[in-house]
N, C-alpha and C positions, 0 to 999 in steps of 0.2 A: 504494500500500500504506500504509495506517494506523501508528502509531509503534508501537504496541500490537503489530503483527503482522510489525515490521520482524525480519529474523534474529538481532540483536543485544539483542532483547527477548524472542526465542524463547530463545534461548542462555542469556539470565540464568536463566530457570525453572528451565531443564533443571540448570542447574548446580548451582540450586538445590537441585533435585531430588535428582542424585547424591551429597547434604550429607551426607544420611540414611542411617543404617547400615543396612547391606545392598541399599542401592539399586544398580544396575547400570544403566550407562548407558546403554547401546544402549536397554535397556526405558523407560527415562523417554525417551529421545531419541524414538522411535518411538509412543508416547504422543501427548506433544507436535505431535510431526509429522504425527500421524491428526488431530488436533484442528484444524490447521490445513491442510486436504488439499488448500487453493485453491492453497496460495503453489507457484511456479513451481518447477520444476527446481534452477536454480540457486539460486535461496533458501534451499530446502535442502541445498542441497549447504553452502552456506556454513553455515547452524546446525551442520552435521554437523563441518564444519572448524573451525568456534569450540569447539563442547564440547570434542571430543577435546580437541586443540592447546593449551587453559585447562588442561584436567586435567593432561595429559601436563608440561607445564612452569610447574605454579603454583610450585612455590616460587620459581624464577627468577623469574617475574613477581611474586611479591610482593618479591622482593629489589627489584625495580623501586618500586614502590608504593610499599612502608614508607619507601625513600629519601628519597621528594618528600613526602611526606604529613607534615602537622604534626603529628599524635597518630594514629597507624599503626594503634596498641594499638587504640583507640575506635573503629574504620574497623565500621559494620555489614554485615550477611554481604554484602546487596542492594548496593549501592555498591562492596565489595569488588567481589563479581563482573565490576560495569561496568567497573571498574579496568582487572580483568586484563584481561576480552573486547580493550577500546582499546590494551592496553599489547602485546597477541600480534598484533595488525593492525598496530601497526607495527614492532616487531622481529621477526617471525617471515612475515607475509606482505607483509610491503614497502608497506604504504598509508602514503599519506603522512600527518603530523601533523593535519594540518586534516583531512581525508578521516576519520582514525580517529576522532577528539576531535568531530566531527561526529555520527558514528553514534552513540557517548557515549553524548550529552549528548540526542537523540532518544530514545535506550531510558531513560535515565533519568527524562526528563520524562512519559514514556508508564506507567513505572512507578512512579515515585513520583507520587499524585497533587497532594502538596502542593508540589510544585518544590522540596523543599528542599536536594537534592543535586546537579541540575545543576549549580552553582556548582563544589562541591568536585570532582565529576567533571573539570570544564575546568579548573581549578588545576592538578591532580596530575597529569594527562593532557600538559596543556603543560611541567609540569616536566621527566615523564618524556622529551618528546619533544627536551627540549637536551641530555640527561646519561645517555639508556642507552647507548648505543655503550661509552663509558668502563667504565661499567661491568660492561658485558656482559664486554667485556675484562678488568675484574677478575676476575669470576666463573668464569673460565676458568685462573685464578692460584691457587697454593696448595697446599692439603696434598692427596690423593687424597679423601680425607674428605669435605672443605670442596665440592671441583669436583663431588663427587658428588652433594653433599646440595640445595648452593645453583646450580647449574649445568644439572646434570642432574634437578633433581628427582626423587632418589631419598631416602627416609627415611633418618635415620642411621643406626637401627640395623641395617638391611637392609646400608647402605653400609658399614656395619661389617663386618657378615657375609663381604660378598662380597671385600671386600680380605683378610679370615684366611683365606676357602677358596682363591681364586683367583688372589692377591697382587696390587699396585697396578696394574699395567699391564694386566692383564686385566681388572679391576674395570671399570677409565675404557673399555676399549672394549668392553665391556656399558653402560653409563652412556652411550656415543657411539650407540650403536648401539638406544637406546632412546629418542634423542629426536626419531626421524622415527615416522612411523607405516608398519606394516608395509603390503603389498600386503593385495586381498583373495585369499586360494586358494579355487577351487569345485574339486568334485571332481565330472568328468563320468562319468555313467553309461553305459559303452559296451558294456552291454547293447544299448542303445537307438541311441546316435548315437557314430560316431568322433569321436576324437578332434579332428580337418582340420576337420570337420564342426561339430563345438562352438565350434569359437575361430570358423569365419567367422559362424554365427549371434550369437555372442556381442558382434562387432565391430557388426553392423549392430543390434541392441540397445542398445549402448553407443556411438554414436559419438563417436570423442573419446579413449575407453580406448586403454591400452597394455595390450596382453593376449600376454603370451608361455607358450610352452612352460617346463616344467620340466626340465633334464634329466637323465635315467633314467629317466623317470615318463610312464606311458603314462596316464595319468587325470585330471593333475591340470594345473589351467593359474593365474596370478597376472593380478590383474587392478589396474591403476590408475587409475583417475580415474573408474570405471565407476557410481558413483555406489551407489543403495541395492540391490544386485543380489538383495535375497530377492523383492522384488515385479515383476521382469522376466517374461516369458510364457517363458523357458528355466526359470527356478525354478520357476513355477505347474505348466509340467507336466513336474515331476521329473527333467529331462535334466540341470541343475546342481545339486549342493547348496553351501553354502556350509562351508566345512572348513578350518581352516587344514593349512596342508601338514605338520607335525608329525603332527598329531591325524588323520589321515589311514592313518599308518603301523599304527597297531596292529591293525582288520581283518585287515590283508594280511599283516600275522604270523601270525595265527592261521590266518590261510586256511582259511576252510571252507569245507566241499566240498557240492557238493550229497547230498540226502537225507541229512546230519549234523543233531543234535538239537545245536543250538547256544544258548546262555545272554547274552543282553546285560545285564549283572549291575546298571548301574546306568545306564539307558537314558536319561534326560533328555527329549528332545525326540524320541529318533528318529532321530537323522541318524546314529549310529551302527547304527543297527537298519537302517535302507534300505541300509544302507555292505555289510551280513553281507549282505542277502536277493540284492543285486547279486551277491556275488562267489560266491553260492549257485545263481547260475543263476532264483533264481526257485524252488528246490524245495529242501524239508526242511522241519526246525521249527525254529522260532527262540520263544524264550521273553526277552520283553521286560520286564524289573521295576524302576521306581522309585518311590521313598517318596512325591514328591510326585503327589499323583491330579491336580492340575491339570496337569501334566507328559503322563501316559500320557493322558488325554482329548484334549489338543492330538495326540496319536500319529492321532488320526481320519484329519487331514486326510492326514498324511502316506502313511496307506495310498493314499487314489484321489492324490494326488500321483504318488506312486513304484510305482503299478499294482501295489500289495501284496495284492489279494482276487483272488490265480490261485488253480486247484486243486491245485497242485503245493506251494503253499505256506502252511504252517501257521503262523501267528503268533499268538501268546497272548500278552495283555497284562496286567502282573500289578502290584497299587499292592502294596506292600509295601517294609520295612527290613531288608536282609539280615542286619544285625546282630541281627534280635530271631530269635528260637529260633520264632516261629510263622511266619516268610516263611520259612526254613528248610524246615518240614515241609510250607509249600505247596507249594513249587518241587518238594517231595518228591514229589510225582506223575509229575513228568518227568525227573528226574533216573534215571540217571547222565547226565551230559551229555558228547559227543565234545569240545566246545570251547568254554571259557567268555572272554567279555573283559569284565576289570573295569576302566573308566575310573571311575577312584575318584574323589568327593567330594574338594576339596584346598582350599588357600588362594588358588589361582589366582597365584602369585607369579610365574607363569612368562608372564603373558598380559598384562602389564604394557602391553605395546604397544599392545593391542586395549581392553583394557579400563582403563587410566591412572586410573580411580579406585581400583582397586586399592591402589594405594600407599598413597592416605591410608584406607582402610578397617583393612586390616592390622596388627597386632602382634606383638612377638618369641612371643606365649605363643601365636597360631593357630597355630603350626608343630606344638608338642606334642599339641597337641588334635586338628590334623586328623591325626597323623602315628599317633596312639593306634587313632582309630578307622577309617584305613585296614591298620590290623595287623589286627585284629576281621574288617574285610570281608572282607581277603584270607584268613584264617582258614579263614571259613565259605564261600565262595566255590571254595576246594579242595577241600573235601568233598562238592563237587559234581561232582566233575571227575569223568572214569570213569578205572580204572587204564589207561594208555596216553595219556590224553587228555590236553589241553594248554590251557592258562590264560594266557591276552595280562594283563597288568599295567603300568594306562597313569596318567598322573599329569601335568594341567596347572602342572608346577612344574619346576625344577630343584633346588628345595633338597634336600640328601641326603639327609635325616630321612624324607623324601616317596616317594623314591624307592627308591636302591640301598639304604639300612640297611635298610629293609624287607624285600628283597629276601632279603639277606644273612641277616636272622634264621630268614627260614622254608627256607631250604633250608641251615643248618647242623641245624636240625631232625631232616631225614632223610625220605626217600621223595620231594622233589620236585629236579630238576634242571635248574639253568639254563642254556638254552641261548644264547639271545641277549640283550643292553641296549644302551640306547643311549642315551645325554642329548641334546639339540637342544639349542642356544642362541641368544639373536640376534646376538650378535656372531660367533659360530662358523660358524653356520648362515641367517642370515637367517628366521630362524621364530622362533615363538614358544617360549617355554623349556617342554621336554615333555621327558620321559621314558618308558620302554616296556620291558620284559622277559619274555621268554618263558620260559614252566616248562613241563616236562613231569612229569606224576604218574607212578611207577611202577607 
C-alpha cells in the first residue's frame, strides 16, 4: 500500500474534512472510503477507528500536543491532525512509540509534498511518547470543569451546563461514559426474519462481532467490532436497519396499526419511515415529508430495500418545510392523520458518541434556535393530528430546552395530553442521549 493510501493518511483528510461547518462524519468518512474501495477490510476499519477516536478525545490529545510542541499556537491544521492520529495510537490503542511515530511520519511525508513537517511530527511524537502517562494522570485531577473539558473532551460551556443540570458526579459519568464509542444497534425487521434468525446471519456476516441481544427488546440486537454494517447483504436486502437503540423507541410508541393514515413528519432518510410501514404490517398510508429533496430521492432505494411497492401499502413522499404554511396545506390532502411522529431537527447534543464532531460544531446559542423552531414544528405538526389521534415527539438530545420545556409548553396550552416521556442517556442508559413523548389530541 502506497503512503498516500496508508489509513493514517486517509484519516488526516477525513478529519480534515469534518473541520468544516456542518460537515458530518460518517458522510466524509464514507466519501473517502468509496474513493478508496481497494484498501482491505481492516484498513478500514482502522480509518474508521482513527477518525472517531481523534474527534471523540481531541482536546485531551491536544493537551498532549500543545505540551511537547514548541509554538502549539503556530501548529497548522494538516500537522495538527498527524499529531493527534500518532498521539490516540499510543495512549488510546496501545501501539507502541516507534510503531505510532512510524505511521507519523509516513502520512506526513505522503502529504506534505515538501517534507517539511516530518521532522516536527517525530519531535512532538517522541516527546509525547516519554511524558503522557503523567499526564494523562493529570488530566484526570481537578475541578469537575477542568476533567470535563480537558479529559473528557467535552466543550466548556456544554460542561458547564451539564454540572448546573445534573451536579458534578453525574456530569463526570456522562463525560466517563462518553469516551468509548457506543455499540452499533440495527433494528431487525421480523416481519421478514426472527429474531435467532438475524443474530446467527449477522454473526456469519461479521465474523469476529460480539452481537448480543437487548433485553426486553424483541427487534433490536448491538453489535461490536462488526465493522461498516450499512453495506453487509442483511442491510442491502432490508432484514437490518441501522438505528441506534434510543431512536428506535418512538415508532413503537406510536404504534400504528395497520390500515392507519400515519404522518413521518420529518422523514430524513427513511429508516424511520421503513421502522412505521414494519410495524404496519405492510398496509395503510404512510405520508413521508422532509425539506431536504436530496433526502426523500435517496427514500428510492429504500423502498425495493424494505419491499415498500406492496399493494396494501401507500407511501407518498413529500419534499416540503413543515414550518412554512404551504407544506401545511399540502399535507392538507391527507390529513386528519390517526398518528403522527415528529423526530425533530435538533442540535444532535445527545449523539455525541456516534457522531464526536458534534462537540466542536456546536454553541450555547444552537440550543435556542433549534429549540425555537422545534416549538413551530411541533405546533403545526398537531394540527394535523385527528381528535383522538396521537403524536410521538422525538429529539436526538437530552438538553431540556429540546425536549420536556417543549413539551410542557404545548400541553399547558390545553387540548393535548401527555401521556408518556422519557430521556435516554449514556451514562444512565448506554445509548445515545434521546428523548420521546407521547400526546394524545383531544
Amino acid at each position: 500500500m502506497r503512503a498516500l493510501e496508508s489509513p493514517h493518511g486517509i484519516a488526516a483528510r477525513v478529519l480534515r474534512a469534518c473541520a468544516r461547518p456542518g460537515a458530518f462524519s460518517n458522510r466524509r468518512l464514507s466519501d473517502e472510503l468509496e474513493r478508496h474501495h481497494g484498501l482491505e477490510g481492516g484498513a478500514r476499519g482502522l480509518v474508521t477507528t482513527l477518525v472517531y477516536g481523534v474527534l471523540r478525545h481531541q482536546a485531551r490529545l491536544d493537551a498532549h500536543v500543545d505540551a511537547c510542541a514548541d509554538r502549539p499556537a503556530k501548529l497548522a491544521a494538516l500537522p495538527r491532525e498527524i499529531l493527534r492520529i500518532g498521539t490516540y495510537e499510543m495512549i488510546e490503542l496501545g501501539r507502541s512509540p516507534g510503531n505510532a511515530i512510524a505511521h507519523a511520519i509516513a502520512a506526513a511525508r505522503a502529504l506534505d509534498e515538501r517534507g517539511a513537517i516530518a521532522g516536527l511530527v517525530h519531535g512532538v511524537l517522541g516527546a509525547v511518547a516519554v511524558s503522557w502517562q503523567a499526564r494523562d494522570a493529570a488530566l484526570e485531577q481537578g475541578a469537575p470543569l477542568d476533567v470535563l473539558a480537558r479529559r473528557d473532551s467535552i466543550p466548556r460551556w456544554l460542561a458547564g451546563r451539564w454540572i448546573k443540570q445534573l451536579g458534578p458526579e453525574r456530569a463526570l459519568a456522562r463525560g466517563r461514559a462518553l469516551r468509548d464509542e457506543l455499540p452499533i444497534d440495527v433494528r431487525v425487521d421480523r416481519t421478514r426474519i426472527a429474531l435467532d434468525a438475524a443474530r446467527g446471519r449477522l454473526a456469519a456476516e461479521c465474523p469476529g462481532a460480539t452481537i448480543d441481544m437487548v433485553a426486553g427488546d424483541s427487534a433490536a440486537l448491538r453489535v461490536r467490532g462488526g465493522g461498516d454494517l450499512f453495506h453487509g447483504a442483511m442491510h442491502d436486502e432490508g432484514l437490518i436497519s441501522v438505528q441506534g437503540l434510543a431512536a428506535q423507541q418512538p415508532a413503537r410508541w406510536l404504534a400504528p396499526r395497520a390500515g392507519e393514515s400515519v404522518l413521518d413528519a420529518c422523514a430524513g432518510l427513511g429508516v424511520k419511515t421503513l421502522q412505521l410501514a414494519e410495524l404496519m404490517d405492510r398496509r395503510g398510508r404512510i405520508v413521508a415529508v422532509d425539506r431536504e429533496a436530496a433526502k426523500i430521492a435517496l427514500q428510492e432505494r429504500l423502498v425495493a430495500r424494505g419491499r415498500l411497492a406492496v399493494r396494501d401499502l401507500e407511501l407518498v413522499r413529500v419534499v416540503g418545510d413543515l414550518t412554512s404554511p404551504a407544506c401545511a396545506v399540502e399535507l392538507g390532502a391527507w390529513a386528519p392523520f390517526d398518528a403522527v411522529l415528529l423526530d425533530v431537527p435538533c442540535t444532535g447534543l445527545g449523539n455525541l458518541a456516534r457522531h464526536p464532531e458534534i462537540r466542536w460544531q456546536r454553541r450555547f446559542e444552537d440550543i435556542g434556535t433549534a429549540a425555537a423552531n422545534q416549538g413551530v414544528l411541533l405546533a403545526r405538526a398537531l394540527e394535523l393530528v385527528r381528535p383522538g389521534g396521537r403524536l410521538v415527539y422525538a429529539v436526538c438530545s437530552a438538553e431540556p430546552e429540546e425536549g420536556p420545556v417543549r413539551i410542557a409548553e404545548v400541553v399547558a396550552r390545553g387540548g393535548i395530553s401527555l401521556t408518556r416521556e422519557q430521556t435516554w442517556t449514556p451514562e444512565g442508559d448506554g445509548t445515545e442521549g434521546f428523548y420521546a413523548a407521547l400526546l394524545l389530541r383531544a
